[in-house]
C-alpha positions as CSV (number, residue, x, y, z in Angstrom):
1,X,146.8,-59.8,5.6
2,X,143.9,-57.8,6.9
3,X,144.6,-54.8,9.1
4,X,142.4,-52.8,11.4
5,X,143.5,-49.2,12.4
6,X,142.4,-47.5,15.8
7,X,143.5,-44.1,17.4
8,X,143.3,-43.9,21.3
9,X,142.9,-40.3,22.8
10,X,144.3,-39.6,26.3
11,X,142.8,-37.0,28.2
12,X,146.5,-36.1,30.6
13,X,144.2,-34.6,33.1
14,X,142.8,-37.7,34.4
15,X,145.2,-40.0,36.3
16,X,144.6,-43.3,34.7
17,X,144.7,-41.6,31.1
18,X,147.9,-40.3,32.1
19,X,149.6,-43.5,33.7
20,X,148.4,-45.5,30.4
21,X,150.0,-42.4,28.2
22,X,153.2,-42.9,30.1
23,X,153.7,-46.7,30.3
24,X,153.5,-46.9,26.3
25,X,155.9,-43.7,26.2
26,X,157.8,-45.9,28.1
27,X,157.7,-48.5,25.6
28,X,160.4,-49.2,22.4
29,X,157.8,-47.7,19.5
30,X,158.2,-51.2,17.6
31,X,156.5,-53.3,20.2
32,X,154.1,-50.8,21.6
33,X,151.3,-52.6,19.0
34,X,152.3,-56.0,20.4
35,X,152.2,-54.6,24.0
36,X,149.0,-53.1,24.2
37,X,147.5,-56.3,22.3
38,X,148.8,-58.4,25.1
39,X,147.4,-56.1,27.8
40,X,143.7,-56.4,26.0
41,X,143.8,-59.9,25.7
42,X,145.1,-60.3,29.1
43,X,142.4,-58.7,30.5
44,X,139.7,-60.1,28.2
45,X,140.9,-63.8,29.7
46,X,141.2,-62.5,33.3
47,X,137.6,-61.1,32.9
48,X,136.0,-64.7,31.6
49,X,137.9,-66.6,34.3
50,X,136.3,-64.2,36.5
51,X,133.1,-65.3,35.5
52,X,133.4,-68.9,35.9
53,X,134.8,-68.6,39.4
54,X,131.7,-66.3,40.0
55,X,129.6,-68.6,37.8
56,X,131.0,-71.9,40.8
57,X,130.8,-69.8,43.8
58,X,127.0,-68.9,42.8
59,X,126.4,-72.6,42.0
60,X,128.3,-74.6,45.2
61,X,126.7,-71.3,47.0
62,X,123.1,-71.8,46.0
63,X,124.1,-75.6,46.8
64,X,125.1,-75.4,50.2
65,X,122.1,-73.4,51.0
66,X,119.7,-75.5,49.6
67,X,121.4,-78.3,52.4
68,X,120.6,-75.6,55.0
69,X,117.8,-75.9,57.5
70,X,115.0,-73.5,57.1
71,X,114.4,-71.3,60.6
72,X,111.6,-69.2,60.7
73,X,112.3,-65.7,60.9
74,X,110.6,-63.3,64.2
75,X,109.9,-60.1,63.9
76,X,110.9,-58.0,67.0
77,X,108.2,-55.8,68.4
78,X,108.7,-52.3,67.8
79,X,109.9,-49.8,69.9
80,X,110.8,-52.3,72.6
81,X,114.3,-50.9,72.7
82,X,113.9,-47.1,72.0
83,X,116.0,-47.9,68.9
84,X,113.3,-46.8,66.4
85,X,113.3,-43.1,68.2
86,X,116.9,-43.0,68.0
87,X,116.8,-43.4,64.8
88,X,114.1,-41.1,63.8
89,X,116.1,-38.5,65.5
90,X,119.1,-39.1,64.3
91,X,116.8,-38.7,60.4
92,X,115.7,-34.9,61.9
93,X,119.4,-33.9,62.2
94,X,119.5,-33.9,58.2
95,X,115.8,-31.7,58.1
């Protein structure tokens, strides 16, 4: 049997370091191994079904929108509102 050795370091000043720190405390010493395997390989799955459910939204996404009509896109004159000076002075107030 071929084992690998790691040492984690947690830093007690930051929150998550500290929560992690006190959930294996928490933990009988004889299954804290098995524990925090289970927790990375959890999170390894749940991070590849999170790309294929990204990977079929993009595709039925891209899909859909490829059925879509194409409407032309008009550009409001400027200025017609007063929005564009509005804005510009609402920009000075950080100057």
């Amino acid at each position: 049997m071929q084992r690998k050795k790691m040492t984690l370091r947690f830093d007690l000043d930051r929150p998550e370091d500290r929560q992690a720190w006190e959930y294996l405390q928490g933990l009988n010493p004889a299954s804290m191994n098995k524990a925090v395997l289970a927790i990375i390989n959890r999170a390894e799955r749940a991070s590849r079904v999170q790309g294929m459910i990204r990977s079929i939204f993009r595709e039925e996404l891209a899909a859909t929108l490829k059925q879509l009509p194409v409407q032309p896109v008009r550009a409001e004159p400027e200025g017609s509102d007063g929005m564009d000076d509005t804005i510009m002075d609402f920009l000075d107030n950080f100057m």
